[in-house]
FIVO-71953 format. One record per residue (C-alpha): residue number from 1; x, y, z; chain. Coordinates in Angstrom, 1 decimal, padded with zeros to 4 digits. Example, Ala and Ser with C-alpha at 12.3 -4.5 7.8 and 13.67 -1.06 7.14 Angstrom:
2
- 1,012.3,-004.5,007.8,A
- 2,013.7,-001.1,007.1,A
END
This chain:
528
- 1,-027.5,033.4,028.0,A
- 2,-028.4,030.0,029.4,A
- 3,-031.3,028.1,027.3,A
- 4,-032.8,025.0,028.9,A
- 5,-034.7,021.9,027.3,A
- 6,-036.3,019.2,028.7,A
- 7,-033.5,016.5,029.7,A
- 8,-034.0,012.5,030.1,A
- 9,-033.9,011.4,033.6,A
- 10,-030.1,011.3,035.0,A
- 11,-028.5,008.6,036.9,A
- 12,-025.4,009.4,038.7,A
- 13,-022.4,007.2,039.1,A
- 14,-018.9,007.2,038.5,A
- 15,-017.8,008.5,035.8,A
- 16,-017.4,007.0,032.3,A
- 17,-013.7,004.9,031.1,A
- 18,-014.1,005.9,027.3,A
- 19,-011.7,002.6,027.0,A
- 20,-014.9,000.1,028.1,A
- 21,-017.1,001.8,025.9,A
- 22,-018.2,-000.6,023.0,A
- 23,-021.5,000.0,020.4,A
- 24,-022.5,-003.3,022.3,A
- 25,-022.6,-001.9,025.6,A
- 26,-023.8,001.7,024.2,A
- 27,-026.5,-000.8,022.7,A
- 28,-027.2,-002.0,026.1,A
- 29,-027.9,001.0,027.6,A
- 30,-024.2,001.9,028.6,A
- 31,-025.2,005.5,028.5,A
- 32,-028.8,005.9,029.3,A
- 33,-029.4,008.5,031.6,A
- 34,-025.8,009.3,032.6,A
- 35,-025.0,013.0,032.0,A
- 36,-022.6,013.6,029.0,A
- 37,-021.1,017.0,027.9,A
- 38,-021.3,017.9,024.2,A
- 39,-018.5,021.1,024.1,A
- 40,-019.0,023.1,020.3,A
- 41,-022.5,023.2,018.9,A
- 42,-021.2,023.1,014.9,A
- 43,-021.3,020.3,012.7,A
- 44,-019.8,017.5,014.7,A
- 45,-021.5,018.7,018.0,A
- 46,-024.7,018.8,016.3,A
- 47,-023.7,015.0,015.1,A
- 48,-022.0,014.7,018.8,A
- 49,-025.9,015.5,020.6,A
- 50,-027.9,013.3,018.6,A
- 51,-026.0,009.8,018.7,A
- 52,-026.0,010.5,022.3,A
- 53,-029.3,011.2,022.9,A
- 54,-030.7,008.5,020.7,A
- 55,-028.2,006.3,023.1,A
- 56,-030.2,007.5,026.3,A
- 57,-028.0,009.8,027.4,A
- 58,-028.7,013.1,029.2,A
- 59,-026.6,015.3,026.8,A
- 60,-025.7,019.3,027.6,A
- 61,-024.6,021.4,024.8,A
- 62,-022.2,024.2,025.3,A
- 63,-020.9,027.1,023.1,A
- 64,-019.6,030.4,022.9,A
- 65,-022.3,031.8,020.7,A
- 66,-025.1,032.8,022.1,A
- 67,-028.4,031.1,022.2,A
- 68,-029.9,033.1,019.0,A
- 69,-027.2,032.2,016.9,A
- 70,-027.9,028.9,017.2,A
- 71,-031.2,028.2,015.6,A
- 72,-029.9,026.2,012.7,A
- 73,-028.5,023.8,015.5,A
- 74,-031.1,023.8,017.3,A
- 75,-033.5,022.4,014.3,A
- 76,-031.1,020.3,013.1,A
- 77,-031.6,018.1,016.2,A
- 78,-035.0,017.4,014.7,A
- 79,-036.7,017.4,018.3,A
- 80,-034.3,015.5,020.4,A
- 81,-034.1,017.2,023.8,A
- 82,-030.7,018.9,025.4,A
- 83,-029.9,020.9,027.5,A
- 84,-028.3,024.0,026.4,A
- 85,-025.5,026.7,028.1,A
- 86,-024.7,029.3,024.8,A
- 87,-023.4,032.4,025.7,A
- 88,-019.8,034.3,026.0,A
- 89,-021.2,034.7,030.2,A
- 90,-021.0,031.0,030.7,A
- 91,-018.9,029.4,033.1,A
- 92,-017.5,026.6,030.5,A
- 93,-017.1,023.8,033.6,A
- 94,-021.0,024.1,034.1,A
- 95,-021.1,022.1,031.2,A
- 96,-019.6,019.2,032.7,A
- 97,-020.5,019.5,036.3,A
- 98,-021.5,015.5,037.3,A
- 99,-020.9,014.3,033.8,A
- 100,-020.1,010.7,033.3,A
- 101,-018.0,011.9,029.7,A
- 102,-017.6,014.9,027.9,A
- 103,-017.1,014.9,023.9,A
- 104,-015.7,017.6,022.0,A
- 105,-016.1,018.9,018.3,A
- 106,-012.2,019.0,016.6,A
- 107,-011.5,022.7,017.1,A
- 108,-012.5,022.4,021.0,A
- 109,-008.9,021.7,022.0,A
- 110,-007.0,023.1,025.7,A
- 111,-003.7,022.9,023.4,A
- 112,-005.2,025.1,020.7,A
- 113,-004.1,028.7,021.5,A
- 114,-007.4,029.2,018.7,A
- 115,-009.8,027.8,021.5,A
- 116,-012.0,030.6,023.4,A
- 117,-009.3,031.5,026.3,A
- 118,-012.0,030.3,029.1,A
- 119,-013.2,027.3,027.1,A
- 120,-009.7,026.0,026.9,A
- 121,-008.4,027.1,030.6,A
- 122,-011.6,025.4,031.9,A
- 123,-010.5,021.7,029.8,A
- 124,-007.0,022.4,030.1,A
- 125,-007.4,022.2,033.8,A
- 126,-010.3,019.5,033.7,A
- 127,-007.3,017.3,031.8,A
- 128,-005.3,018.1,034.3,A
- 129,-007.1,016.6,037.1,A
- 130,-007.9,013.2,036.0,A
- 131,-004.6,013.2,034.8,A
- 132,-003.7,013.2,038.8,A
- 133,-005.9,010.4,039.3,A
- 134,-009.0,012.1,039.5,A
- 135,-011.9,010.0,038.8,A
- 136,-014.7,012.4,039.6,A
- 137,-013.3,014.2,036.4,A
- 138,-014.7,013.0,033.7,A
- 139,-012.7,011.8,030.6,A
- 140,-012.7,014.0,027.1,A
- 141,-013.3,012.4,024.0,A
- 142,-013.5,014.0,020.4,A
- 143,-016.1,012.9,018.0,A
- 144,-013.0,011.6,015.8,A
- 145,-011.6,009.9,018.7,A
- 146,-014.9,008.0,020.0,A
- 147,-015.2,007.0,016.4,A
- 148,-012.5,005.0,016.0,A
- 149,-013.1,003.7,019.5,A
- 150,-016.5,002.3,018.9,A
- 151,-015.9,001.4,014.8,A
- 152,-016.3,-002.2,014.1,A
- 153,-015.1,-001.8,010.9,A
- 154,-011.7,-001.3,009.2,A
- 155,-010.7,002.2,008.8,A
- 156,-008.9,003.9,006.1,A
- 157,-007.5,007.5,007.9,A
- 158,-005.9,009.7,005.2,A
- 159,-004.8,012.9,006.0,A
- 160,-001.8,015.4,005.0,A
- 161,-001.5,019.3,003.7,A
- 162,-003.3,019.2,000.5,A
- 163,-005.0,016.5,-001.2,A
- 164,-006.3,014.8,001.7,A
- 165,-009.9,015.2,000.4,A
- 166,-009.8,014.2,-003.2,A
- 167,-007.8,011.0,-001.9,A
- 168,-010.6,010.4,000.6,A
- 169,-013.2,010.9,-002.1,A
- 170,-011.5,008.6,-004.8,A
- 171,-010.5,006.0,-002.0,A
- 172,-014.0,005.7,-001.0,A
- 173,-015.2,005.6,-004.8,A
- 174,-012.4,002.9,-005.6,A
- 175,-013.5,000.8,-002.5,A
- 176,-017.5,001.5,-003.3,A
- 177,-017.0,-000.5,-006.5,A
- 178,-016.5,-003.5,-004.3,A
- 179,-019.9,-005.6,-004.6,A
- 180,-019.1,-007.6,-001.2,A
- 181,-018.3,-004.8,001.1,A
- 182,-020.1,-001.0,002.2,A
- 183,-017.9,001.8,001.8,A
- 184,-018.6,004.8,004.2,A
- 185,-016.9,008.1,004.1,A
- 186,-016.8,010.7,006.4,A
- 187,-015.1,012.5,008.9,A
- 188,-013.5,015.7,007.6,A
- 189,-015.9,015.4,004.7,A
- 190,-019.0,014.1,004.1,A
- 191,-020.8,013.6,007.8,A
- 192,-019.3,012.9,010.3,A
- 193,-019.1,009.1,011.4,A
- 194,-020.3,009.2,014.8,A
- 195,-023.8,009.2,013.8,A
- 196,-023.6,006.6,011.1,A
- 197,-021.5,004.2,014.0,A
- 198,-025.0,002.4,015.1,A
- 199,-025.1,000.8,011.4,A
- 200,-021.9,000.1,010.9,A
- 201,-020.5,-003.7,010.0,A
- 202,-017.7,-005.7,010.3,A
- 203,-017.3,-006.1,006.9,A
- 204,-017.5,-002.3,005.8,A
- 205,-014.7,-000.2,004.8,A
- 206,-014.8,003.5,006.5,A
- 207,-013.0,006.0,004.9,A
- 208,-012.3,009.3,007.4,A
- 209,-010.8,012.4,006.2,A
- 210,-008.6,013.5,009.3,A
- 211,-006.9,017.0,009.6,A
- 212,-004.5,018.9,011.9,A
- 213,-007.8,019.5,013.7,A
- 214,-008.9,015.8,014.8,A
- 215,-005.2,014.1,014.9,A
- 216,-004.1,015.0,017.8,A
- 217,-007.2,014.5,020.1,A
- 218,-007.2,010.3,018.7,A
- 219,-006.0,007.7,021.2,A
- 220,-005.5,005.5,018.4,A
- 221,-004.6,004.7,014.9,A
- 222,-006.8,003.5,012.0,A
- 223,-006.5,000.4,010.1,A
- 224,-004.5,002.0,007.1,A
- 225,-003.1,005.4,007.2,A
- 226,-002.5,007.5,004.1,A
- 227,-000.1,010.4,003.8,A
- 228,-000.5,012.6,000.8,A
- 229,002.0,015.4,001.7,A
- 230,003.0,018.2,004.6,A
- 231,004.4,021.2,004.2,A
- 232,003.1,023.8,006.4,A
- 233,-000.3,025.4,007.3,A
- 234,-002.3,026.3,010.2,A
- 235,000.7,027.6,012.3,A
- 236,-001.9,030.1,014.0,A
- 237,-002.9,026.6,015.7,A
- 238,000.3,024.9,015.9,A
- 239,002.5,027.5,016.5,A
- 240,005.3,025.8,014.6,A
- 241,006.4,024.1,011.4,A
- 242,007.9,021.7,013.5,A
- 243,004.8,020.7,015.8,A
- 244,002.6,020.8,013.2,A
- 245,004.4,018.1,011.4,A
- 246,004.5,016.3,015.1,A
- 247,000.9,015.8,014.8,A
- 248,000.9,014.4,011.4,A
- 249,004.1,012.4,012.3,A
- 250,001.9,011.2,015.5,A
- 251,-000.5,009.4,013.7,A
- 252,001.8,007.9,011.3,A
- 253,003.0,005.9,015.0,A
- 254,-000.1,005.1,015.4,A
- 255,-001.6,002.7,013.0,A
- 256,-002.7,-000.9,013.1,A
- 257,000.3,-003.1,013.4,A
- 258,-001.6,-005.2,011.4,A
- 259,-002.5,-002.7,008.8,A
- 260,-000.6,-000.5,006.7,A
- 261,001.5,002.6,005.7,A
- 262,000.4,004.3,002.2,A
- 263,003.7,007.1,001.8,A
- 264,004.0,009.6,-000.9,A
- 265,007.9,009.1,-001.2,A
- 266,008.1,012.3,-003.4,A
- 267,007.4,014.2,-000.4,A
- 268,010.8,014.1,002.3,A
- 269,008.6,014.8,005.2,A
- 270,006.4,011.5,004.2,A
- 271,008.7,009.5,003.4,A
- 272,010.3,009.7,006.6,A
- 273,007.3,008.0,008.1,A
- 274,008.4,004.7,007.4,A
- 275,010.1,002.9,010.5,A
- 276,011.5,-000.1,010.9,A
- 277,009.2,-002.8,013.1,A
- 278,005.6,-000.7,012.7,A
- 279,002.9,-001.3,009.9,A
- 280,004.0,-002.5,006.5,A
- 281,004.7,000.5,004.0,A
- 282,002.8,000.8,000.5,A
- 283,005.1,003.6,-000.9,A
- 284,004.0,005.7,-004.1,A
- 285,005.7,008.1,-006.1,A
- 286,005.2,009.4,-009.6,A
- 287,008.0,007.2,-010.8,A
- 288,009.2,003.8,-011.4,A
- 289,007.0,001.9,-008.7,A
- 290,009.0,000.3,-005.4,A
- 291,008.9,-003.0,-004.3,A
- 292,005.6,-003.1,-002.8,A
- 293,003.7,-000.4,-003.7,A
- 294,002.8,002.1,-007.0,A
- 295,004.4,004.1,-009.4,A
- 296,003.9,005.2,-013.1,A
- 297,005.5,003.5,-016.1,A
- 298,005.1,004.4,-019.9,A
- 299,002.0,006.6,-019.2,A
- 300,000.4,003.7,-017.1,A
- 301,-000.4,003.7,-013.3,A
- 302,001.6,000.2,-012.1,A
- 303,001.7,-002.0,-008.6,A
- 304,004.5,-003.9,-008.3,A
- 305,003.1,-006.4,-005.5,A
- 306,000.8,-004.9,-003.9,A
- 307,-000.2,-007.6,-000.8,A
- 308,-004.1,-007.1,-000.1,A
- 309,-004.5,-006.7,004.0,A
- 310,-004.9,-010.3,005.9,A
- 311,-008.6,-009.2,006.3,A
- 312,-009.2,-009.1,002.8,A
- 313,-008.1,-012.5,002.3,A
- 314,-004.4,-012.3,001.4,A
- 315,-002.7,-012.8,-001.8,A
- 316,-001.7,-010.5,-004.7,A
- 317,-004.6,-008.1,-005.3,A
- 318,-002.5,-007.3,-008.8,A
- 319,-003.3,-010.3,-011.1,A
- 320,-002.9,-008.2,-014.9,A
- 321,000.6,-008.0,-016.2,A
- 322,003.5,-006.3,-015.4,A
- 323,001.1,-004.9,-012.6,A
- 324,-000.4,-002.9,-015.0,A
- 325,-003.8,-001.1,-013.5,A
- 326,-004.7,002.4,-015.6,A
- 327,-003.3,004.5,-018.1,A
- 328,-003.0,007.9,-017.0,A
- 329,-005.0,009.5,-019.5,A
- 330,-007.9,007.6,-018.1,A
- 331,-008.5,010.0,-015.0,A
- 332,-009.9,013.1,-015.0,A
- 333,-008.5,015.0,-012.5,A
- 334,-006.0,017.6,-014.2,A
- 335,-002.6,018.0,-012.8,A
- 336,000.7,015.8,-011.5,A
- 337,-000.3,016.2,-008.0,A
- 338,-003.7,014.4,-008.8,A
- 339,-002.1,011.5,-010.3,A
- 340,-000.6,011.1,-007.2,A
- 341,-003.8,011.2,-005.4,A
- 342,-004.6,008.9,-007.8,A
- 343,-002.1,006.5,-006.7,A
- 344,-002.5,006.6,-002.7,A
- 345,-006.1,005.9,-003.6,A
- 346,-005.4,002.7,-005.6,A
- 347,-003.1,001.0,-003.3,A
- 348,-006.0,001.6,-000.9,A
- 349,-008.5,-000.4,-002.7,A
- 350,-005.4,-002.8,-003.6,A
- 351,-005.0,-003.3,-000.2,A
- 352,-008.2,-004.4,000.7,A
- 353,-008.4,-006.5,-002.5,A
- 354,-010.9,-004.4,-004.8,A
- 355,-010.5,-006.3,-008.6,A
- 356,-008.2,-004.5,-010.9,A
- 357,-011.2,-003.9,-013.3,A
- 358,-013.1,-002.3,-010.8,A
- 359,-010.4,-000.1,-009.7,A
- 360,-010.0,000.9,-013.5,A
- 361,-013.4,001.7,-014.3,A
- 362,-014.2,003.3,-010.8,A
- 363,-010.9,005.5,-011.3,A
- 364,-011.8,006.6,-014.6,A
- 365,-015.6,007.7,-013.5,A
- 366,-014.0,009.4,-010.7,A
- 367,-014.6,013.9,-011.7,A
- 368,-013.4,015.1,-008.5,A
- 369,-014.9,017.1,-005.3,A
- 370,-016.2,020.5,-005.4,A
- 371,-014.0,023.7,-004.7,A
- 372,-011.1,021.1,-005.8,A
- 373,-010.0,021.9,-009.0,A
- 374,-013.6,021.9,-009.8,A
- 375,-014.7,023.1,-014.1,A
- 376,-017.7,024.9,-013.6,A
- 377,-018.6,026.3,-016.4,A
- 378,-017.2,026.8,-020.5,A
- 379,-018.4,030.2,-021.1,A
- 380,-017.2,031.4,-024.9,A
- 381,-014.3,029.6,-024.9,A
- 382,-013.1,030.8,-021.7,A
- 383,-012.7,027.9,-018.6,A
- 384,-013.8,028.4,-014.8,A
- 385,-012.2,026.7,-012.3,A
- 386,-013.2,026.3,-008.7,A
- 387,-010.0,025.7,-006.6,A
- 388,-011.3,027.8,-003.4,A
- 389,-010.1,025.0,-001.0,A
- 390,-006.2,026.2,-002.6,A
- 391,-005.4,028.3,000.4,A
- 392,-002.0,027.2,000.6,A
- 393,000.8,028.3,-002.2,A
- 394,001.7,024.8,-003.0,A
- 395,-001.6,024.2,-003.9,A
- 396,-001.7,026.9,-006.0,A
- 397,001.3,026.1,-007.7,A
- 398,-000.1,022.9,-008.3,A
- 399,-003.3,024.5,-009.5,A
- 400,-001.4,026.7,-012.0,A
- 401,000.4,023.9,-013.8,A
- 402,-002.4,021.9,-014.0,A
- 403,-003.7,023.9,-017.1,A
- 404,-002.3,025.3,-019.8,A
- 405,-001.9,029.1,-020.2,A
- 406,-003.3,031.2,-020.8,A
- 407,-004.6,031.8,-017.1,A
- 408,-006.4,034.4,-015.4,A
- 409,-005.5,033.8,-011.3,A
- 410,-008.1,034.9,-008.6,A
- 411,-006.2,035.1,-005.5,A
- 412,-006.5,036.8,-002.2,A
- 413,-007.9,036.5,001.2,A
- 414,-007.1,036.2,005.1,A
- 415,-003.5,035.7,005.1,A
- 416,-002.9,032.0,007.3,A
- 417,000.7,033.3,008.2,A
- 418,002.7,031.0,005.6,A
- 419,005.6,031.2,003.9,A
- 420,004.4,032.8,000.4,A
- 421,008.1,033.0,-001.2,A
- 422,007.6,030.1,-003.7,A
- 423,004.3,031.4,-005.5,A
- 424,005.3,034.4,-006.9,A
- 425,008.0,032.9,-009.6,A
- 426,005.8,030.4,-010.5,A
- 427,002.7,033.4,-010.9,A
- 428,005.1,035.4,-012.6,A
- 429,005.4,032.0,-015.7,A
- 430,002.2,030.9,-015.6,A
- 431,-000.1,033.5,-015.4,A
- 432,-001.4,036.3,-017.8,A
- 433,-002.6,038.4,-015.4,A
- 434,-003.6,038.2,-011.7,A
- 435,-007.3,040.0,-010.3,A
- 436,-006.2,040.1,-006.6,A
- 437,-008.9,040.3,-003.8,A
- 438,-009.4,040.7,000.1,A
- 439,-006.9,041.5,002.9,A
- 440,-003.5,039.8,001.5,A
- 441,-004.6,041.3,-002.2,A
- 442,-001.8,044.2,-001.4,A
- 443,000.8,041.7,-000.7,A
- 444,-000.2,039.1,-003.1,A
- 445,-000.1,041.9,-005.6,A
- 446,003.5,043.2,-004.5,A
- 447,004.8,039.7,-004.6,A
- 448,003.8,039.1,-007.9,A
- 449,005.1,042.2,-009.3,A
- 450,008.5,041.9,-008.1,A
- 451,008.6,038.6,-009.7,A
- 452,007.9,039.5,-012.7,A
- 453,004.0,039.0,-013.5,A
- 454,002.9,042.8,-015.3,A
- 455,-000.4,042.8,-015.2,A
- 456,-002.3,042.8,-012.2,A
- 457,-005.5,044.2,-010.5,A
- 458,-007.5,045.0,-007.6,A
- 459,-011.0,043.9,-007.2,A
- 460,-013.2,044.9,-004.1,A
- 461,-015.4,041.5,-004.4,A
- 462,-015.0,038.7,-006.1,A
- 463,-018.4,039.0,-008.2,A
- 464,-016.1,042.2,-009.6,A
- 465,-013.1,039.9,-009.7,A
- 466,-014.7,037.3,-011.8,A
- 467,-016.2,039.9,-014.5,A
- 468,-013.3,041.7,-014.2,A
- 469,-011.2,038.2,-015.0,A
- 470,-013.5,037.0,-018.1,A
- 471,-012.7,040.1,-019.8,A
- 472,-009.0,040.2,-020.1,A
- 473,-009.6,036.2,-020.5,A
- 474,-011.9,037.3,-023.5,A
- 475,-009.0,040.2,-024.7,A
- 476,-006.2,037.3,-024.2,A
- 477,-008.8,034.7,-026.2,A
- 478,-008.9,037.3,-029.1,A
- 479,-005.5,038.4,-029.4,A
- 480,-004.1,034.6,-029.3,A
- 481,-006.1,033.2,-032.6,A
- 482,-005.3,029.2,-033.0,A
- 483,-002.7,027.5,-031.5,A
- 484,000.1,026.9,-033.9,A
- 485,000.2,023.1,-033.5,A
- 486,-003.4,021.9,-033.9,A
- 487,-005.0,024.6,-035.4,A
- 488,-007.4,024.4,-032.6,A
- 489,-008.6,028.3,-030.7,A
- 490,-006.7,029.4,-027.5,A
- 491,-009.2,028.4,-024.3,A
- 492,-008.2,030.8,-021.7,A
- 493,-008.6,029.9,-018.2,A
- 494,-010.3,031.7,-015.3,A
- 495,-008.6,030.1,-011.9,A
- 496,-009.7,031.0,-008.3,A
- 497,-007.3,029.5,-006.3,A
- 498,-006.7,032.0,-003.6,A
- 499,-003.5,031.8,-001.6,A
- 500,-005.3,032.7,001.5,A
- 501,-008.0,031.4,003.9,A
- 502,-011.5,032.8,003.4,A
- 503,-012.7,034.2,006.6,A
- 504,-012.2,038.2,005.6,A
- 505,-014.9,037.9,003.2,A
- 506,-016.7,034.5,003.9,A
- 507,-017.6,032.1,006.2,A
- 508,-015.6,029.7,004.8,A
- 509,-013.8,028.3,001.5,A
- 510,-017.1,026.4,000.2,A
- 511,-018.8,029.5,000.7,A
- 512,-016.3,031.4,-001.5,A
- 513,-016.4,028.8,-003.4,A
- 514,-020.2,028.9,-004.2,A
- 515,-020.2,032.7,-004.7,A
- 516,-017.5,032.0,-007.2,A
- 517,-019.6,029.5,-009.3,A
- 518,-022.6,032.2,-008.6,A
- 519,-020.9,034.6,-010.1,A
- 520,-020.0,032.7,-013.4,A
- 521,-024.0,031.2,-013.5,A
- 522,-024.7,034.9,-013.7,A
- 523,-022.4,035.7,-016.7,A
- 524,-023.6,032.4,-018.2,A
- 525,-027.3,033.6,-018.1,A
- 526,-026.0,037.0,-019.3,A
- 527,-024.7,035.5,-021.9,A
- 528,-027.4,033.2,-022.9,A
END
């Protein structure tokens, strides 16, 4: 199905060099009335079509879904006229035919073997010829991409396996309790950026969540790049362990000579980032700090000579003693691993010269993101977690030693084709019992039988899984009395942290994630 709107004027010319675009010369009407391509009609499509359009621009839309499953788009441009091509029927190069530019959303990729096959041969052939010198092909651009082309600001890009987002969110916290300077997040979380470029300052701070998505459509590097960890997910994309650590490694080579490298040395694969003759390293580690960057001493998070970035002024940003910036039991995150977020976040703000105070007090305020390790709810003694965003077994691991047992796991889903081999051991001591759900339930459930762990179940849903996980959480409260050292009762804890992706039984992890913390609201009001 093809669905038309009403479209500005269109000028013909040549076609666009994403290189001489600047938000000046978007300002000056750079883009009014020239014909740009908007390919993906999700969330940073839908951001994609109305920057463009509120820059002048004759913008069409394409996607795979047809026209009636796009009516939530379609509002969300609040008015804004496009022209539209949905359907499976569409030839994908209609989109583009006498475009000056076309801009894609992250997923919309001719390398991604997950790209709709005629989507992708269409742009993988479009690539192709201006490649060859082509210059009545236009140029592709990704929303991150054209980002970090137009950004007048400094830009913070973190990214790695897990803990990308609740490094993003405390970075951006950390930096927010600057009085001088904005702090803007975005990218993989929050909105994404290209709609809040037009307000942008020199003097901001931008903060972008980047995945395996977004990495390898960016031309260039941000201003500081964080690493948290990689290990190994979306192979389905990537087809590799080795080339998906290629695109993290990629963007490592590609940040601001001028700016830095924040490494997780207790990660190998991070570590190795560091190079001779590129971007200063700030190196962290749950350790003794190294020269230049962040560790943990005596219970206390320490910089030992942090530098701030030549744009904040220069200097030592770590004026207390021995370095000394906030004791551990001052965050509120559970768990090792987000200590170490803790710490790629802080030499962040360090680096762009946030006070030491500041840091503290923003640090300590700091209660994390949804579906991240997220309390939702004391229920009778009995704790909920929210960890739907752990689809990969190291962050389940890391999800199961950040509380103390007794623990109910919720695990299951859409298997993402990962090595699994670890999680089972580390099930098997941790965990009372296991309520397993959706496709990889049967092999979660096999896996953590063989390793040891006695007691497990299926559950059909995960409304069933949750009741049927506050139960023996209830039987485990019961049977346990006080705890022999403080007197104080047992606190069971119910933990969905899945193991899987969601996309078997939901649209996607914050959706799980919602019907999880549903379900406990309704054994909450039961209970009330």
């Amino acid at each position: 199905m093809t669905t038309m709107t009403t479209t500005p004027p269109t000028t013909h010319g040549p076609t666009l060099d994403p290189d001489a675009l600047t938000l000046d010369a978007i300002r000056g009407g750079a883009l009014t009335g020239r014909r740009v391509a908007v390919l993906g009609f999700a969330r940073s499509g839908i951001a994609l079509a109305r920057f463009l359009v509120d820059a002048g621009a004759a913008v069409t839309v394409y996607d795979t879904r047809p026209a009636d499953e796009l009516s939530d788009a379609i509002e969300r441009l609040e008015g804004r006229t496009v022209r539209l091509l949905a359907g499976p029927e569409i030839d994908p190069a209609e989109a583009w035919r006498d475009a000056a530019l076309v801009t894609t959303s992250p997923a919309v990729n001719p390398d991604y073997p997950t790209t709709e096959p005629r989507l992708r041969a269409a742009l993988a052939a479009l690539r192709a010829a201006r490649s060859a010198g082509d210059r009545t092909a236009p140029a592709i651009v990704s929303e991150s991409d054209l980002v970090l082309r137009l950004c007048p600001a400094p830009t913070v890009g973190i990214s790695g396996t897990k803990g990308k987002t609740t490094t993003s969110a405390l970075a951006h916290a950390l930096l927010a309790a600057d009085p001088d300077h904005r702090a803007i997040l975005g990218g993989n979380i929050g909105l994404p950026l290209v709609e809040r470029l037009p307000e942008l300052r020199p003097d901001d701070r931008v903060v972008i969540e980047l995945s395996e998505l977004q990495l390898p459509t960016l031309s260039r590097g941000t201003t500081v790049a964080v690493f948290t960890n990689v290990t190994s997910d979306h192979l389905d994309r990537h087809g590799s362990l080795e080339a998906y650590r290629a695109v993290k490694r990629r963007f490592a080579g590609q940040v601001d000579p001028a700016g830095a490298l924040v490494l997780n040395l207790d990660d190998p694969v991070v570590a190795g980032y560091a190079e001779p003759g590129a971007a200063r390293v700030v190196p962290y580690r749950l350790t003794l700090p190294p020269p230049g960057g962040l560790g943990i001493v005596d219970d206390w998070i320490v910089a030992n000579g942090v530098d701030r970035l030549g744009l904040a002024g220069g200097g030592s940003a770590t004026s207390v003693p021995d370095g000394r910036i906030l004791p551990v039991a001052e965050l509120t995150l559970p768990g090792r691993h987000n200590q170490s977020n803790a710490l790629a976040a802080i030499a962040v703000a360090l680096l762009f010269g946030v006070p030491v105070d500041a840091i503290r007090a923003a640090a300590g305020a700091f209660v994390g993101v949804e579906h991240r390790l997220e309390s939702v709810a004391v229920i009778a003694g009995i704790r909920f977690v929210n960890d739907s965003q752990g689809t990969q077994p190291d962050a389940v691991v890391a999800a199961l030693r950040a509380f103390d047992p007794p623990i109910v796991l919720i695990a299951g889903g859409r298997d993402k084709g990962v090595d699994l081999g670890d999680l089972g051991p580390v099930a098997a001591e941790r965990v009372a019992a296991a309520i397993l759900i959706g496709e990889s339930g049967p092999d979660l459930e096999t896996r953590f039988r063989a390793a040891g762990l006695a007691r497990t179940e299926r559950a059909a849903t995960l409304e069933a899984a949750v009741r049927r996980a506050a139960a023996i959480a209830a039987e485990l409260r019961d049977a346990a009395g006080p705890r022999a050292s403080s007197g104080e009762p047992v606190r069971p804890t119910v933990l969905l942290s899945p193991a899987a992706a969601s996309f078997d039984m939901f649209a996607d992890y914050e959706a799980r994630g919602r019907a999880f913390k549903a379900a406990v609201a309704a054994l909450a009001e039961e209970g009330s």
